[in-house]
MDAnalysis code that builds the backbone (N, CA, C; Angstrom):
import MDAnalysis as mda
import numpy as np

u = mda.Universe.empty(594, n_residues=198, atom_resindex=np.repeat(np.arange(198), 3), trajectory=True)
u.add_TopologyAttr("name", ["N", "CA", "C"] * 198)
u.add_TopologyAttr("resid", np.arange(1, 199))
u.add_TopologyAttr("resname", ["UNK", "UNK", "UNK", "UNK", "UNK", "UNK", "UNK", "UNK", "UNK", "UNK", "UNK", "UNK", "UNK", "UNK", "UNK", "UNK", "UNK", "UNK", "UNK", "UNK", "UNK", "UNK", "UNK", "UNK", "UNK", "UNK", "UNK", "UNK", "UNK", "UNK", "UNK", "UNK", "UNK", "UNK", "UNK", "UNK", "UNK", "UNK", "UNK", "UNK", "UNK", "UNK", "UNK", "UNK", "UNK", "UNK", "UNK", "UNK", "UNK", "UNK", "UNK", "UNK", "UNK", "UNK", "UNK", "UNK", "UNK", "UNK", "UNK", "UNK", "UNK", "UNK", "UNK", "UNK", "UNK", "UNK", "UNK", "UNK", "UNK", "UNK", "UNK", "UNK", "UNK", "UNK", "UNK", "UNK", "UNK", "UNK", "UNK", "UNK", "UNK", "UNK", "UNK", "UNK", "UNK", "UNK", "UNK", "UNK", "UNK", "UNK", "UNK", "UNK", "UNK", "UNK", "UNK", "UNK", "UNK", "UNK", "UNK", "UNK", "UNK", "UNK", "UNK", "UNK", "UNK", "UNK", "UNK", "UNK", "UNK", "UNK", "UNK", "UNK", "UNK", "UNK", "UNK", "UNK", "UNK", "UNK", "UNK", "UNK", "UNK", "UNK", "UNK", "UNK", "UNK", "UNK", "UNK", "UNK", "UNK", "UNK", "UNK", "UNK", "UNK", "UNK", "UNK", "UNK", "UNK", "UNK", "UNK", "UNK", "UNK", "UNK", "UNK", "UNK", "UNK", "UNK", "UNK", "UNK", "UNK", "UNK", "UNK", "UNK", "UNK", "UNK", "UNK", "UNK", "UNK", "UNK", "UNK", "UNK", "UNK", "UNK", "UNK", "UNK", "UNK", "UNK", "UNK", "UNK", "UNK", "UNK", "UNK", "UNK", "UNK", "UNK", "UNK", "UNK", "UNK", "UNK", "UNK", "UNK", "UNK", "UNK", "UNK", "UNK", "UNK", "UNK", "UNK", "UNK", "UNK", "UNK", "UNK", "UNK", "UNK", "UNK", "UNK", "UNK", "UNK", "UNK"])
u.atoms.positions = np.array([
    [109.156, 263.725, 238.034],
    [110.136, 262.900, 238.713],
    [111.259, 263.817, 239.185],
    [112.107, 263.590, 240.718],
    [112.356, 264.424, 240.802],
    [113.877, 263.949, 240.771],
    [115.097, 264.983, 240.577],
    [116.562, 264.117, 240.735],
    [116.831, 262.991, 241.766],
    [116.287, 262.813, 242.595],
    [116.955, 262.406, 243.403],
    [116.115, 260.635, 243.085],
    [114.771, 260.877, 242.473],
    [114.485, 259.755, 241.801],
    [114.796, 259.248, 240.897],
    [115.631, 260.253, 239.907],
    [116.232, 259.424, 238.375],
    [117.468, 259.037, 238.778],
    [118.222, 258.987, 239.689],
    [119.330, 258.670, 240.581],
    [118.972, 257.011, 240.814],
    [118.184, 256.799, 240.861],
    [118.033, 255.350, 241.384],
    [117.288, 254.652, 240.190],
    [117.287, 255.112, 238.722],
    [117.327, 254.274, 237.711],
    [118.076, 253.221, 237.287],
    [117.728, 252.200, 236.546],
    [119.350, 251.076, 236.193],
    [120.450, 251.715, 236.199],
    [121.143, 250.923, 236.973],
    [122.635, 251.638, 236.736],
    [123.556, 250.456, 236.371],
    [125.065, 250.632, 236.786],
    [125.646, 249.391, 236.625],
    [125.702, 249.030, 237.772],
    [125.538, 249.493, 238.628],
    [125.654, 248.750, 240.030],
    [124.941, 248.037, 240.443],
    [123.678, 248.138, 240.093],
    [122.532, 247.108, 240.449],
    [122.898, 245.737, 239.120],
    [123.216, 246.148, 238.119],
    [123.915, 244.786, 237.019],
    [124.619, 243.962, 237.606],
    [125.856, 244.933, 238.039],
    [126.979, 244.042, 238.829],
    [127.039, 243.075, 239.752],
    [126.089, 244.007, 240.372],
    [125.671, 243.126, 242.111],
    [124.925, 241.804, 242.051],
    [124.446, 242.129, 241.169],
    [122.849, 240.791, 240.760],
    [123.931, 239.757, 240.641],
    [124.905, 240.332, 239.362],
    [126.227, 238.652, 238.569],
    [126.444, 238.173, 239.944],
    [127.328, 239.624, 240.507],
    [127.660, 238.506, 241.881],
    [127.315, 237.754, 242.812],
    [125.530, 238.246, 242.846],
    [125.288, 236.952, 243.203],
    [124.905, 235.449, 243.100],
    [125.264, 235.494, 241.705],
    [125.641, 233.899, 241.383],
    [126.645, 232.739, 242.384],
    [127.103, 233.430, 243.145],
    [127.982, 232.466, 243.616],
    [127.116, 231.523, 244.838],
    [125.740, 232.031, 245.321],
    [124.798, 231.568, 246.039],
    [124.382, 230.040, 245.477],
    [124.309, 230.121, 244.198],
    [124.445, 228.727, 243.454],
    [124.950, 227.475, 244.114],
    [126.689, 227.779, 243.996],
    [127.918, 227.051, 244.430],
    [127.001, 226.519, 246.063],
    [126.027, 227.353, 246.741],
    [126.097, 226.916, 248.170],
    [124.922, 225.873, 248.104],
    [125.137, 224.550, 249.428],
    [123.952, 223.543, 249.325],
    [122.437, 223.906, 249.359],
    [121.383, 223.457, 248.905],
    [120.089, 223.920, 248.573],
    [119.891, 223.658, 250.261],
    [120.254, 222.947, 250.651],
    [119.586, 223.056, 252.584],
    [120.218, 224.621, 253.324],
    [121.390, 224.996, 253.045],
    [121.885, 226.218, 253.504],
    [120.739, 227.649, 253.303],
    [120.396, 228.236, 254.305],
    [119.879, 229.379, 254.121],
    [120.346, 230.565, 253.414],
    [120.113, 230.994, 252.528],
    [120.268, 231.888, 251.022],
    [119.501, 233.126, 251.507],
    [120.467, 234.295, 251.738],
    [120.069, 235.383, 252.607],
    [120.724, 236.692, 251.349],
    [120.461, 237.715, 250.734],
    [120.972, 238.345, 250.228],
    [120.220, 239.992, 250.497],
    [120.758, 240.775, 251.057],
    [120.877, 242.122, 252.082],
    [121.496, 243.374, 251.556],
    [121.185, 244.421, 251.301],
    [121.892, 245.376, 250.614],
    [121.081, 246.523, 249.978],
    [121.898, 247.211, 249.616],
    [120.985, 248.501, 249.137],
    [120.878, 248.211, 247.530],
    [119.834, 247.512, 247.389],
    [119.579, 247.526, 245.917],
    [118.809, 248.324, 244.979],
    [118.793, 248.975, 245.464],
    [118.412, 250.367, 244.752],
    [116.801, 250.153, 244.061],
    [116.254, 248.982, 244.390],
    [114.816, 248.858, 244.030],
    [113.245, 249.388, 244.695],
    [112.972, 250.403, 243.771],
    [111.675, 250.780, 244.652],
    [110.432, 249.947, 244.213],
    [110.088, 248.452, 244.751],
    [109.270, 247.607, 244.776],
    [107.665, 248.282, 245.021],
    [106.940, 248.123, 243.921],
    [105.435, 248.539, 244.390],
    [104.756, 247.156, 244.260],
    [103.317, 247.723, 244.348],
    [102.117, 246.619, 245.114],
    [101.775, 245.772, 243.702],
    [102.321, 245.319, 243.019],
    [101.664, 244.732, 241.588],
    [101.227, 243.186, 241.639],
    [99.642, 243.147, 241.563],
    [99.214, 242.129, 242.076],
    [99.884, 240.531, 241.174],
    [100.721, 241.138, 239.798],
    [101.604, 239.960, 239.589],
    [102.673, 239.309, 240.024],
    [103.161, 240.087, 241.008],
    [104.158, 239.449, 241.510],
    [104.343, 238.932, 243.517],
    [102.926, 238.964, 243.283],
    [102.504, 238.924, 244.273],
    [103.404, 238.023, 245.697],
    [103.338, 237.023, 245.108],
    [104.151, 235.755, 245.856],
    [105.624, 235.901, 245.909],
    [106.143, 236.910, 245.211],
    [107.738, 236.809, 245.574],
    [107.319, 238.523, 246.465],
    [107.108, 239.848, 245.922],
    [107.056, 240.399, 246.650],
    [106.262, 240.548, 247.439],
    [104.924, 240.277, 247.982],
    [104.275, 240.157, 249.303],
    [103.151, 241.582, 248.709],
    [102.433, 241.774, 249.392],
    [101.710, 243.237, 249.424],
    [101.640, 244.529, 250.083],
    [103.595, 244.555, 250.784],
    [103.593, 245.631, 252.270],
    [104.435, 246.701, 251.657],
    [104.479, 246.986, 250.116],
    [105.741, 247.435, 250.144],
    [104.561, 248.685, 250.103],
    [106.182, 249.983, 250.120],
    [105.714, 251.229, 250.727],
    [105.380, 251.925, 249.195],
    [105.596, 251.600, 248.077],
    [106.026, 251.987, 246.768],
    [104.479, 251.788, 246.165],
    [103.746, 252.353, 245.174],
    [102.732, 251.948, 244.189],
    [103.114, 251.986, 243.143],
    [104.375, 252.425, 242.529],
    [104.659, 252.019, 241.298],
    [105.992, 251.662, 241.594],
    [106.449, 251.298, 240.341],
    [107.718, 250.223, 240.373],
    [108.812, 251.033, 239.283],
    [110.136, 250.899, 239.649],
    [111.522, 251.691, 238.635],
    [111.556, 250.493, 238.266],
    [113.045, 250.157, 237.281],
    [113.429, 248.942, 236.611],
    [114.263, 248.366, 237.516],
    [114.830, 248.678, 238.516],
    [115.628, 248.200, 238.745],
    [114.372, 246.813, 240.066],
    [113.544, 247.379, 240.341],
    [112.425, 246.537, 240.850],
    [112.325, 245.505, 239.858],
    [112.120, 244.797, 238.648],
    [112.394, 243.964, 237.911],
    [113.239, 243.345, 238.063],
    [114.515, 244.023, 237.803],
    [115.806, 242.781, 238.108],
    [115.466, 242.171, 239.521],
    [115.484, 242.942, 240.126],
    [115.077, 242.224, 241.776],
    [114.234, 241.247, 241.612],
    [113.083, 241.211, 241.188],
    [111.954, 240.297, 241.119],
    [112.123, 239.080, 240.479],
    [113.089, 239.507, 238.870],
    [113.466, 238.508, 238.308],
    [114.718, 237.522, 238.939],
    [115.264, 238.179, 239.924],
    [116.417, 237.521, 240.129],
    [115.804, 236.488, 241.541],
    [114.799, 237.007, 242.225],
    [114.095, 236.309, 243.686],
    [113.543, 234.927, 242.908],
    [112.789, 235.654, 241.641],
    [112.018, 234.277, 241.324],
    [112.555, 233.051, 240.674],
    [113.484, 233.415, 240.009],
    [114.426, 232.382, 239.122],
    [114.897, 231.334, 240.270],
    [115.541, 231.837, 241.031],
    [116.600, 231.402, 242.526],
    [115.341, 231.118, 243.645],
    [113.868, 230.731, 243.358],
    [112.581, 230.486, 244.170],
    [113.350, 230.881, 245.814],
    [113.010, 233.036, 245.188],
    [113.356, 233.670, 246.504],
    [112.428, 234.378, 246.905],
    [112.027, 235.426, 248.026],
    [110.891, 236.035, 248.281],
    [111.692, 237.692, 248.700],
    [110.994, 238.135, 248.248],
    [111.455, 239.535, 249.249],
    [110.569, 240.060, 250.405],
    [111.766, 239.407, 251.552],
    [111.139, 239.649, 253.002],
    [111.201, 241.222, 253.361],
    [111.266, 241.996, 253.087],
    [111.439, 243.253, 253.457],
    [110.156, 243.885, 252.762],
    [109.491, 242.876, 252.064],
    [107.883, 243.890, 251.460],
    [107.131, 242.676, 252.087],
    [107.197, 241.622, 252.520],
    [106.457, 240.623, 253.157],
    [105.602, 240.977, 254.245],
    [106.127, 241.663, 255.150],
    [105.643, 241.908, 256.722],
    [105.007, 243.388, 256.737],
    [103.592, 243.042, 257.223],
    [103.059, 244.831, 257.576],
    [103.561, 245.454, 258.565],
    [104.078, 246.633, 258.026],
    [104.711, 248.074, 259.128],
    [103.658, 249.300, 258.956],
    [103.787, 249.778, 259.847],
    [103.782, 251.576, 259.348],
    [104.526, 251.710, 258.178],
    [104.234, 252.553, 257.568],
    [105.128, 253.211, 256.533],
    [105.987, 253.907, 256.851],
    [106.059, 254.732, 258.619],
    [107.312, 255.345, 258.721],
    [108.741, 254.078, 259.123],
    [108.029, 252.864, 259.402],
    [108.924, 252.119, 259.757],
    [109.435, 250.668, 257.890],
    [109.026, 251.398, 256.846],
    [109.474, 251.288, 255.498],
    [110.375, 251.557, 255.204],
    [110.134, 252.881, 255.689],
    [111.569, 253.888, 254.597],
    [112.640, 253.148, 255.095],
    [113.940, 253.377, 254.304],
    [115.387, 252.724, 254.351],
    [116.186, 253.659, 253.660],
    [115.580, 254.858, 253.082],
    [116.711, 255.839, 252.787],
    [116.058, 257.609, 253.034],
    [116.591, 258.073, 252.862],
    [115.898, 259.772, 253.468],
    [116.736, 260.741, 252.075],
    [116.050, 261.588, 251.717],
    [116.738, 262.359, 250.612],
    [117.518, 263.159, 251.418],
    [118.676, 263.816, 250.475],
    [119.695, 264.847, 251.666],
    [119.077, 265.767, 251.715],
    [118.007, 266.659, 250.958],
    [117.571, 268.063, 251.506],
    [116.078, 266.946, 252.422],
    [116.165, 266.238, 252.467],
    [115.159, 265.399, 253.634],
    [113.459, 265.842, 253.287],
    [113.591, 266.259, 252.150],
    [111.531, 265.991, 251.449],
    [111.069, 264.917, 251.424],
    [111.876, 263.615, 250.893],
    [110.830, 262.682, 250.658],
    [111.863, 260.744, 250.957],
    [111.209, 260.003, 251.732],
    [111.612, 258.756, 251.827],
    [111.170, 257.580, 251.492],
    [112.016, 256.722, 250.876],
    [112.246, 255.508, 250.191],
    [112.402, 254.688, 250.698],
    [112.242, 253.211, 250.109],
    [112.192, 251.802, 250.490],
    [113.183, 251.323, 249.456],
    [114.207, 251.789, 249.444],
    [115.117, 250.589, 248.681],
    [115.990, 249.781, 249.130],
    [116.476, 249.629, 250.307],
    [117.216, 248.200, 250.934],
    [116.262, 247.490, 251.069],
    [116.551, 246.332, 250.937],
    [115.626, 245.087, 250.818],
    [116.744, 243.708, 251.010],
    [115.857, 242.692, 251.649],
    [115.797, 241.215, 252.382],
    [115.594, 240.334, 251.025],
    [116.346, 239.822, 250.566],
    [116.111, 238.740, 249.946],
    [116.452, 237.173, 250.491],
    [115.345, 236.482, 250.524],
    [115.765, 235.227, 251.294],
    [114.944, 233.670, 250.478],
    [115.717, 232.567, 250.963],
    [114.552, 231.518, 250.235],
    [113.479, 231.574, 250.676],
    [112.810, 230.711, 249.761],
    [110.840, 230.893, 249.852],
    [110.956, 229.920, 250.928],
    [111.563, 228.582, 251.099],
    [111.132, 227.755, 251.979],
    [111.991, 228.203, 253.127],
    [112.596, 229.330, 253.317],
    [112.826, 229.485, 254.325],
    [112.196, 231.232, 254.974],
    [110.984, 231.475, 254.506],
    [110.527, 232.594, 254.651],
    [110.047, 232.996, 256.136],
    [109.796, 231.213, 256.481],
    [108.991, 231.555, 257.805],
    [109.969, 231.412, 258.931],
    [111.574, 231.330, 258.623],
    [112.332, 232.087, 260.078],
    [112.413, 233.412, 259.867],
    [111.951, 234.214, 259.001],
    [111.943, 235.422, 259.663],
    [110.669, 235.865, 260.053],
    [111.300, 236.504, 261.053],
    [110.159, 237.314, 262.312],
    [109.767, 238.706, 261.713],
    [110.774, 239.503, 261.676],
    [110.426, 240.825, 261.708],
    [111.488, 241.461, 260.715],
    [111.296, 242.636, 259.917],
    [112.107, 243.171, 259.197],
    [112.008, 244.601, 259.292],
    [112.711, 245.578, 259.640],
    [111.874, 246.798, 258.793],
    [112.840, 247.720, 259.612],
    [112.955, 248.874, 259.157],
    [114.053, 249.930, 259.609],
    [113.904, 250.740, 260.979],
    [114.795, 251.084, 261.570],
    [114.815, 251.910, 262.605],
    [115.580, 253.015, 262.546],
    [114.876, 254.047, 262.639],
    [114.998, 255.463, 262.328],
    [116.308, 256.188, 263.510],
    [116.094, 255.485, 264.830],
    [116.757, 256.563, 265.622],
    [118.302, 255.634, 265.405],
    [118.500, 254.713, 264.670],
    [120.345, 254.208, 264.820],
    [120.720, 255.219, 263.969],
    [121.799, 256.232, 264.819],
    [122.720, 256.700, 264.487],
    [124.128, 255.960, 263.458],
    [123.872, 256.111, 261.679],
    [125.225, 254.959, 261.221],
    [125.566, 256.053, 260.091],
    [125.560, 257.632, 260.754],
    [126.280, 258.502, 259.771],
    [126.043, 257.798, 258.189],
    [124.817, 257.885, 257.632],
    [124.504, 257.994, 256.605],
    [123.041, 258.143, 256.313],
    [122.367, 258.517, 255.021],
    [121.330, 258.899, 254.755],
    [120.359, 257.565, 254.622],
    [120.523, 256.329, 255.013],
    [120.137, 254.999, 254.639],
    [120.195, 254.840, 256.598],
    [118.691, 253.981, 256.982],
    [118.339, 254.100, 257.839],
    [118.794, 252.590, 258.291],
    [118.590, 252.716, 259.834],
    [119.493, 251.014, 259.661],
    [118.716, 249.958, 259.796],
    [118.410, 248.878, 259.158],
    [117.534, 247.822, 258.807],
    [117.819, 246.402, 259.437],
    [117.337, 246.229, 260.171],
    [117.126, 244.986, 260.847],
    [116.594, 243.712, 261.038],
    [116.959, 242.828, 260.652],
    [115.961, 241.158, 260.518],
    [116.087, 240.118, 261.482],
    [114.688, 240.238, 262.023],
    [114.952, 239.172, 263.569],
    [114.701, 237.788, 262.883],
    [114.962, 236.674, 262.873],
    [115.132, 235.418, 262.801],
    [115.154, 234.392, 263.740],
    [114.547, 233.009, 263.336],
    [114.705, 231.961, 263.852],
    [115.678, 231.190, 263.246],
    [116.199, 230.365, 263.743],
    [116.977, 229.490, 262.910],
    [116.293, 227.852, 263.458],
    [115.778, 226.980, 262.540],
    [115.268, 225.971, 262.911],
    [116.670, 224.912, 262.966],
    [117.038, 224.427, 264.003],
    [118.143, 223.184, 263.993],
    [117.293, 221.550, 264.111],
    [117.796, 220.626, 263.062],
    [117.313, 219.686, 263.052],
    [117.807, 218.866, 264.012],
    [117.286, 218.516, 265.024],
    [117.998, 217.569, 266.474],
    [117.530, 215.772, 266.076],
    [117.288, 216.046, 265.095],
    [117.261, 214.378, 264.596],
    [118.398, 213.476, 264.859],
    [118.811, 212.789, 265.048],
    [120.656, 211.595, 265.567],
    [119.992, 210.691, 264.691],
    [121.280, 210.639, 264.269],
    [121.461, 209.585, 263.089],
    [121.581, 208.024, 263.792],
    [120.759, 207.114, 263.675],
    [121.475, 206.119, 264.081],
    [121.470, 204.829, 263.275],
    [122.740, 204.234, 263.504],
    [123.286, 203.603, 262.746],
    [122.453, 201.966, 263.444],
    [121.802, 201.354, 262.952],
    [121.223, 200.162, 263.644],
    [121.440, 199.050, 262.987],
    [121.604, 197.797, 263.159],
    [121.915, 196.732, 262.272],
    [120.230, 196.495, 261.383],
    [120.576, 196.557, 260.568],
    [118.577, 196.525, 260.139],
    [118.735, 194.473, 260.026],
    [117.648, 194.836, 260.185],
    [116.598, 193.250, 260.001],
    [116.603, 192.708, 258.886],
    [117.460, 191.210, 258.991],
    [117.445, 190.574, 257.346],
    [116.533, 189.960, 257.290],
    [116.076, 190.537, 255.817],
    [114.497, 190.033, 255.955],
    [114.782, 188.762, 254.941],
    [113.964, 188.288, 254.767],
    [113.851, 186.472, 254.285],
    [112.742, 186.453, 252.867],
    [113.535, 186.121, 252.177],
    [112.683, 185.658, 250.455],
    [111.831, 184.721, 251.024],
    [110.596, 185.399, 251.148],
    [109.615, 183.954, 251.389],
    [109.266, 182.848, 249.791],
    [108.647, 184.007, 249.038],
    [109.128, 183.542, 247.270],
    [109.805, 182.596, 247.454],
    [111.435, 182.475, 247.626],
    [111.979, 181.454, 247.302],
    [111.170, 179.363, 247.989],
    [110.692, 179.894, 248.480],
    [110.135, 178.474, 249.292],
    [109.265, 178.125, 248.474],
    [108.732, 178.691, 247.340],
    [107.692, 178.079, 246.811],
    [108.242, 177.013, 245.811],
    [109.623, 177.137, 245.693],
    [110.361, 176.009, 244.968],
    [110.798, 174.902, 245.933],
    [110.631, 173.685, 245.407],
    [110.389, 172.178, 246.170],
    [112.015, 172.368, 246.448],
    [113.041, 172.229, 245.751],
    [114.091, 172.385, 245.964],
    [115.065, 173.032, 246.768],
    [114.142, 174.280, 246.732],
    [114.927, 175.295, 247.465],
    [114.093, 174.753, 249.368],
    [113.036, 174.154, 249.024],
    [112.301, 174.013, 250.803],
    [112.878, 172.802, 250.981],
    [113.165, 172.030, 250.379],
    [113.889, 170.493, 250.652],
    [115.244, 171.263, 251.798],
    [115.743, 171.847, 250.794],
    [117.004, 172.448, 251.485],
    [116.883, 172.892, 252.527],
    [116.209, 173.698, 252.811],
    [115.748, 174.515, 253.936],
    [115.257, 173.898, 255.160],
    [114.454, 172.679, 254.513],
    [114.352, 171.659, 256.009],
    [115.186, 170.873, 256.415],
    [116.084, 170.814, 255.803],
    [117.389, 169.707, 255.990],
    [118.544, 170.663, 256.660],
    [118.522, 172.241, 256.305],
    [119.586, 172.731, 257.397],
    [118.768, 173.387, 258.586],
    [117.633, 173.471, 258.588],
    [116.474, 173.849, 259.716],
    [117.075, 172.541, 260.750],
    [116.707, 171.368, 260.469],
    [116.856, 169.867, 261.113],
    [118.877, 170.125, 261.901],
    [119.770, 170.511, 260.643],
    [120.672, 170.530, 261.128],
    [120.629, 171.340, 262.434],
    [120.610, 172.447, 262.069],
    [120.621, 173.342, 263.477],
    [119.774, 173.014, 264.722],
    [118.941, 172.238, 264.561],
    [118.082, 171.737, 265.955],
    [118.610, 170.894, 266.494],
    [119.792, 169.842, 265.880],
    [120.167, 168.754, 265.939],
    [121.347, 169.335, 266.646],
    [121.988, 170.411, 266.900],
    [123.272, 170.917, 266.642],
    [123.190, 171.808, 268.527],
    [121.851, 172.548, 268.838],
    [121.459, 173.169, 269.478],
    [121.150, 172.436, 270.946],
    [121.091, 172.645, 271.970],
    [120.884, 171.941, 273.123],
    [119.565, 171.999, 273.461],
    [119.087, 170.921, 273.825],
    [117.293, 171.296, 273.673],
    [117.178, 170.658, 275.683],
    [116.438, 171.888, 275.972],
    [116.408, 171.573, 277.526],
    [114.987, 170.856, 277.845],
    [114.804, 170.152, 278.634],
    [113.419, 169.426, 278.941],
    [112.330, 170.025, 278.724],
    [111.138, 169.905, 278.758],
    [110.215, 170.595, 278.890],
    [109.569, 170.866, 280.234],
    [109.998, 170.174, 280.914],
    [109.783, 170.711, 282.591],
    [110.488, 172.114, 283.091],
    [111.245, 172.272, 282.256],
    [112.001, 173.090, 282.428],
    [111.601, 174.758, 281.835],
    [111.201, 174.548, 280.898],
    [110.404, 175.201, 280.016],
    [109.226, 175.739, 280.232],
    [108.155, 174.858, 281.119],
    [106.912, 174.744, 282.086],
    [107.274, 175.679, 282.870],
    [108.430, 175.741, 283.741],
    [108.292, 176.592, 285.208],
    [108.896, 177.940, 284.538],
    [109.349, 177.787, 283.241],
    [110.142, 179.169, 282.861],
    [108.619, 180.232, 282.799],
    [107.432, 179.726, 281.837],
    [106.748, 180.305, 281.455],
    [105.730, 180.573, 282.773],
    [105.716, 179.709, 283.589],
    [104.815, 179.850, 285.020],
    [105.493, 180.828, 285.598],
    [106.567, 181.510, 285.597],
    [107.143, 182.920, 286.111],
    [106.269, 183.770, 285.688],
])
């Protein structure tokens, strides 16, 4: 193993970062839950964790700090989109060593599972110039908007038929039925004849 790999063992920074993102909690379960950053996890192909990390990552074995990641996607039913999607492997890497021998996949896409399928595309681009050794990483997206309108309609009062099966309650019912016919203007039936002959 070489320094620049025991460098990216647990640290406290990957501890820290994880707490903070508890506050994703506080936000509504319909809101899209996006979490982006250099987490220092080198994710490999382990056919147990298949469904949160995917099978693209660039890594065959896994550090610890790949655990917390995994544990923290799956608890919070998250996926890591950044090992989801097949690339090249030169379009993996996300960090470059400073004497520049050997490159890594540790920024990573964390996003919800049910929202896995707005993203399009993920994966680094080598020629952005951002004065640092971490390559710059990019996630194309859809955003689905629900165009549903709410509408407010008087709904339909519907009628206890049940209740009629009591003599009492239909007595009643024909006696204010009678009222209202009695009450209502009733036009001839000749009249009625030429309406329906239209």
């Amino acid at each position: 193993m070489s320094t620049h790999q025991r460098k990216y063992l647990p640290n406290r920074k990957m501890k820290a970062s994880m707490t903070s993102y508890r506050t994703h909690m506080k936000c509504p379960s319909y809101d899209v839950k996006i979490v982006i950053g250099d987490i220092n996890a080198q994710i490999g192909k382990d056919d147990v964790y298949c469904p949160t990390i995917g099978k693209h990552s660039l890594h065959e074995s896994t550090n610890d700090n790949d655990y917390c990641l995994i544990q923290f996607a799956t608890l919070n039913n998250m996926v890591i989109g950044s090992t989801m999607l097949p690339h090249k492997n030169i379009h993996k890497c996300t960090w470059i060593a400073p004497d520049r021998l050997f490159e890594i996949q540790i920024d990573h896409m964390v996003i919800d599972a049910r929202h896995m399928s707005d993203l399009l595309d993920i994966r680094s681009y080598r020629g952005g110039n951002v004065d640092s050794n971490h390559y710059l990483v990019i996630a194309r997206m859809t955003a689905r908007i629900s165009n549903i309108k709410m509408l407010r309609e008087e709904r339909i009062r519907q009628f206890c038929i049940s209740k009629l099966q009591d003599e009492n309650m239909t007595n009643m019912y024909v006696k204010r039925l009678e009222e209202c016919l009695k009450l209502s203007p009733c036009t001839g039936g000749e009249m009625i004849q030429e309406e329906w002959d239209l």
